[in-house]
Residue frames as qw, qx, qy, qz and C-alpha x, y, z in Angstrom:
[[0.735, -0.653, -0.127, 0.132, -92.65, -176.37, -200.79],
 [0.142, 0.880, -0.407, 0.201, -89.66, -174.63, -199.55],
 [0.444, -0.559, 0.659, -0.236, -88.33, -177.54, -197.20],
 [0.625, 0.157, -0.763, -0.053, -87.14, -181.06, -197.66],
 [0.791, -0.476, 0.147, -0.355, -88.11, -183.55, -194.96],
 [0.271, 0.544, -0.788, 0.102, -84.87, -185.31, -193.68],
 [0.386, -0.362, -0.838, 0.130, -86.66, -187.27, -191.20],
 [0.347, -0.874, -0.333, -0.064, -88.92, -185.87, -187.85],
 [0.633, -0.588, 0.006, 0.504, -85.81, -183.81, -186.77],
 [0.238, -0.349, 0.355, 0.834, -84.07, -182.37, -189.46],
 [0.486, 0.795, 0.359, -0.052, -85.04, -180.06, -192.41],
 [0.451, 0.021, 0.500, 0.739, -83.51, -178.81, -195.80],
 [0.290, 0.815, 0.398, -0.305, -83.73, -175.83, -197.17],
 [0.695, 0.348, 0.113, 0.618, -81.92, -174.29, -200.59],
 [0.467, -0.687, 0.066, 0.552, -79.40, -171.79, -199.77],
 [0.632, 0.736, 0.211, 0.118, -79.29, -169.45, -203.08],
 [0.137, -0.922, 0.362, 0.019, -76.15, -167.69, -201.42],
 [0.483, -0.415, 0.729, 0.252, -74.21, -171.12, -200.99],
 [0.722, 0.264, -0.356, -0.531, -76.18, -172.74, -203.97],
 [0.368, 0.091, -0.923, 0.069, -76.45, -175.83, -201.91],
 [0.704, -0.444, -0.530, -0.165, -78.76, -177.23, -199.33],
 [0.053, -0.371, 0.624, -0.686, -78.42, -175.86, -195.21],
 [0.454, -0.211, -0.862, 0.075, -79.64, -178.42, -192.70],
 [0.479, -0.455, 0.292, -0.692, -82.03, -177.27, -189.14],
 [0.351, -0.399, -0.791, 0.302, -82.99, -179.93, -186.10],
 [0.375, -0.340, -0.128, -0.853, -86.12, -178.84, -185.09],
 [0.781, -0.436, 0.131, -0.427, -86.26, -181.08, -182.56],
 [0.965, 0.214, -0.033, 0.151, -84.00, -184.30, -181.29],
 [0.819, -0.037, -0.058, 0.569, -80.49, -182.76, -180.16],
 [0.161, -0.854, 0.021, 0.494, -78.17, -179.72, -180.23],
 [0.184, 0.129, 0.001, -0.974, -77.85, -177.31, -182.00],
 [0.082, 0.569, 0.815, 0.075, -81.65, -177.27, -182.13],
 [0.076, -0.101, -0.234, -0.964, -83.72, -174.46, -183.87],
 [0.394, 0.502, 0.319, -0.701, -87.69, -172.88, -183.49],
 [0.021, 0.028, 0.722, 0.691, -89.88, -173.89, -186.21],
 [0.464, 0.198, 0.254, -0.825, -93.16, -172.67, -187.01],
 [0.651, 0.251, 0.651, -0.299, -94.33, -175.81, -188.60],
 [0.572, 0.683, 0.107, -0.442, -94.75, -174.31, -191.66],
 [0.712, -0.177, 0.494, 0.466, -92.93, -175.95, -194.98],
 [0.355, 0.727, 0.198, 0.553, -94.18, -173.19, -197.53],
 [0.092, 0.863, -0.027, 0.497, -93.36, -170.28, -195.32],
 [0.755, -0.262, -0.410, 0.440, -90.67, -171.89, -192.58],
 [0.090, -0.892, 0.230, -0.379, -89.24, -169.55, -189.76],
 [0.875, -0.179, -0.368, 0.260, -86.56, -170.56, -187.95],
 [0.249, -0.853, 0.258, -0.380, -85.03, -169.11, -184.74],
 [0.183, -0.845, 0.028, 0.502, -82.16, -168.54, -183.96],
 [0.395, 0.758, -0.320, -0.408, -80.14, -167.43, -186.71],
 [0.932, -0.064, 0.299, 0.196, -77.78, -169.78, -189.11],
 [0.110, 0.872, -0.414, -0.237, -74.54, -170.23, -189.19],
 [0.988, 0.046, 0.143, 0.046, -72.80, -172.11, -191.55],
 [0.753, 0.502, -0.081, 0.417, -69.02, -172.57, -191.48],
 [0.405, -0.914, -0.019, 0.001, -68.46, -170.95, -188.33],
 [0.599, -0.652, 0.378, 0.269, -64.92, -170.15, -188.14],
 [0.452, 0.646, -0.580, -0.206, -63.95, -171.35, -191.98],
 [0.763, -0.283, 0.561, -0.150, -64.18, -174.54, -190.46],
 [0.783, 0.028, 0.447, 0.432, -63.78, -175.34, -194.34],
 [0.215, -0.522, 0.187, 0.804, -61.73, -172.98, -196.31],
 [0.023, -0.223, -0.730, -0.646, -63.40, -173.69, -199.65],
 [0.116, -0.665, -0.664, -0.322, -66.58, -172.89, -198.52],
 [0.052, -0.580, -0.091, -0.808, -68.37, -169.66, -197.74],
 [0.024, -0.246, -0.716, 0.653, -69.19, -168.62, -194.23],
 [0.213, -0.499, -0.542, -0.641, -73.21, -167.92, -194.35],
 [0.071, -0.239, -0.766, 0.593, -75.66, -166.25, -191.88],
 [0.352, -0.276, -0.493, -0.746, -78.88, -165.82, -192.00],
 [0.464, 0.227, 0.481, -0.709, -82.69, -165.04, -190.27],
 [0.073, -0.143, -0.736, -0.657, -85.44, -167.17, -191.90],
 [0.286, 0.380, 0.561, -0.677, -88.83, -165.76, -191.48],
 [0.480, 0.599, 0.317, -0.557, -91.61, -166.37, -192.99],
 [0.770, 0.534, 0.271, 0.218, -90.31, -168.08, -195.86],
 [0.208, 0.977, -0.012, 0.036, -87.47, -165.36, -196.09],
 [0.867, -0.026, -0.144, 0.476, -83.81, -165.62, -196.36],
 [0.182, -0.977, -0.014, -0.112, -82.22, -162.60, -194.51],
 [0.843, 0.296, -0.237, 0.382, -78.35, -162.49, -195.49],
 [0.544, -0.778, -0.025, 0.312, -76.38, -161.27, -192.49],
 [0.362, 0.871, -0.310, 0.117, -72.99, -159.07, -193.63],
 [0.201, -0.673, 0.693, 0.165, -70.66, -161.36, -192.32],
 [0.869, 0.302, 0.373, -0.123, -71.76, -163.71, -194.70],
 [0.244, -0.567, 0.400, 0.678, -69.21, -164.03, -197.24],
 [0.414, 0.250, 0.709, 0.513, -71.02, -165.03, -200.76],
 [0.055, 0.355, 0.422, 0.832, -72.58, -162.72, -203.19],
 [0.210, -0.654, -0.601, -0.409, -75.89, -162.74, -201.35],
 [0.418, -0.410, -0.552, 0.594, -74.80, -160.85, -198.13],
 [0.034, 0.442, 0.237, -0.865, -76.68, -158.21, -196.40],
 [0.344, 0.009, -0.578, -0.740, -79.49, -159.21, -198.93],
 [0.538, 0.072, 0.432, -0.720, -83.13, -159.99, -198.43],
 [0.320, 0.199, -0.728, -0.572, -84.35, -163.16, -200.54],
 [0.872, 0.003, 0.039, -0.487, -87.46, -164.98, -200.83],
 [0.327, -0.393, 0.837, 0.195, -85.87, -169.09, -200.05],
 [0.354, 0.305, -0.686, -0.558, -86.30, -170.90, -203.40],
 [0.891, -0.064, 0.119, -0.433, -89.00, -173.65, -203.77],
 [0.408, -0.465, 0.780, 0.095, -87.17, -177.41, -203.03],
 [0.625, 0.388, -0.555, -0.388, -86.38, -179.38, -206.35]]
């Protein structure tokens, strides 16, 4: 499986760009994302952004499309994987 089950509301998924774990609500509050259900091949709409703003200065700013199981690295992303295309790692 590509997702962790935080409870009915939130999902984990690994983030090979941050090498850490990005959170979705998929239902249950704001910000709230589109999920297709799926935990081998998740899509989520709209995009994600973590760290908007450098909110912390040690960590990378990330964006990303996930479709279809896919991790689509946006170029203002700032870690190695931007403006890459990666398949999202299976959840240890």
């Amino acid at each position: 499986m590509k997702l962790c089950k935080l409870n009915d509301d939130h999902y984990m998924f690994h983030c090979p760009g941050c090498e850490g774990g990005h959170m979705v609500r998929v239902r249950g509050g704001q910000p709230m994302w589109y999920w297709n259900g799926s935990m081998d091949a998740p899509t989520f709409v709209p995009s994600i952004l973590v760290n908007k703003g450098r909110q912390n200065p040690s960590a990378h700013v990330c964006h990303s499309f996930v479709n279809a199981g896919v991790i689509q690295f946006l170029p203002d992303s700032t870690h190695k994987l931007a403006g890459q295309t990666v398949p999202i790692p299976e959840w240890e």
